[in-house]
Each structure stands twice: as C-alpha cells, then as structure tokens.
ZAMARGU-4260 file (C-alpha; in steps of 0.2 Angstrom, whole numbers, plus 5000, padded with zeros to 4 digits):
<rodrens>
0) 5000/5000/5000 | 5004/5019/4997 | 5000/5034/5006 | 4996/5049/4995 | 4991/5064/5005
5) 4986/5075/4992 | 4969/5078/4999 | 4978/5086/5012 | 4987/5098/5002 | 4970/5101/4992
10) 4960/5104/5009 | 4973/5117/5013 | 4970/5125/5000 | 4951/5127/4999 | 4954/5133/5018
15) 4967/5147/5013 | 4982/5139/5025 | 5000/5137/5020 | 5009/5119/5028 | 5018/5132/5039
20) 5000/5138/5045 | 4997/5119/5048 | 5011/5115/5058 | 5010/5128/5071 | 4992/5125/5071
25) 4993/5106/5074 | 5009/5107/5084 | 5018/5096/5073 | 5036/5096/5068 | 5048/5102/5055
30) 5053/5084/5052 | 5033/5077/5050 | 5029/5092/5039 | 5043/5085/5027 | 5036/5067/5030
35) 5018/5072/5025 | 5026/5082/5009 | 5036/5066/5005 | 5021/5055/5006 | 5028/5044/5022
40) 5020/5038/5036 | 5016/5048/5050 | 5006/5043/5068 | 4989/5040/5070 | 4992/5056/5084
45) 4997/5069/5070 | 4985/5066/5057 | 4972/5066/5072 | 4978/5082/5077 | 4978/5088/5058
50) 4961/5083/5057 | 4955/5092/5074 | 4961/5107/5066 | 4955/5106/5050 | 4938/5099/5056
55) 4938/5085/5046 | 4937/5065/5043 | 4954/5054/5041 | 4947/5050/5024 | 4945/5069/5019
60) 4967/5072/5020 | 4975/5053/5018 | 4972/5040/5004 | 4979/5022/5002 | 4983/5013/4984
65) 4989/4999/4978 | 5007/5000/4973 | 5007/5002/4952
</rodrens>
C-alpha cells in the first residue's frame, strides 16, 4: 500500500492555509511536515491532530493505493 496525502494539500488550500500555517496549528514538527510532503508515514496522533484542526474525517486528508 501507498500513502498519497494530496487531499491534504487540496483541503489546505480550499481553507486558505500554508503547511507552515498547519504546523503551528497542529503542533507538529519540521521533520513530519517533510514526511507528509514526502508522502511517508506519519502517527495516527498527527493526522488526528491535523484533522481536529482542519475539522475534518481521516478519509477527507490521507488515501491508500495499491502500489502500480
């Protein structure tokens, strides 16, 4: 499986925010920002607190395929 979290990036945009906007809002770290952008696994905490802040579903910011 692959993680894409281009929903993610999409939803930040229709909300106005920048991944720096996102990081101070979530209180995640330089190092997980670069993860998400580098579609790589992250905890279930940051995309919980991602989600808080964005007021959304897990489903609305992270997607899983099939390796091609």
């Amino acid at each position: 499986m692959v993680i894409n979290y281009n929903k993610l990036w999409k939803l930040l945009i229709d909300k106005n925010m920048k991944k720096m906007d996102l990081k101070e809002a979530a209180h995640i770290g330089t190092t997980t920002l670069s993860r998400l952008s580098k579609n790589q696994p992250v905890s279930m905490d940051v995309l919980m607190r991602i989600c808080k802040v964005l007021k959304c579903d897990i489903g609305d910011i992270v997607e899983f395929t099939e390796k091609e």
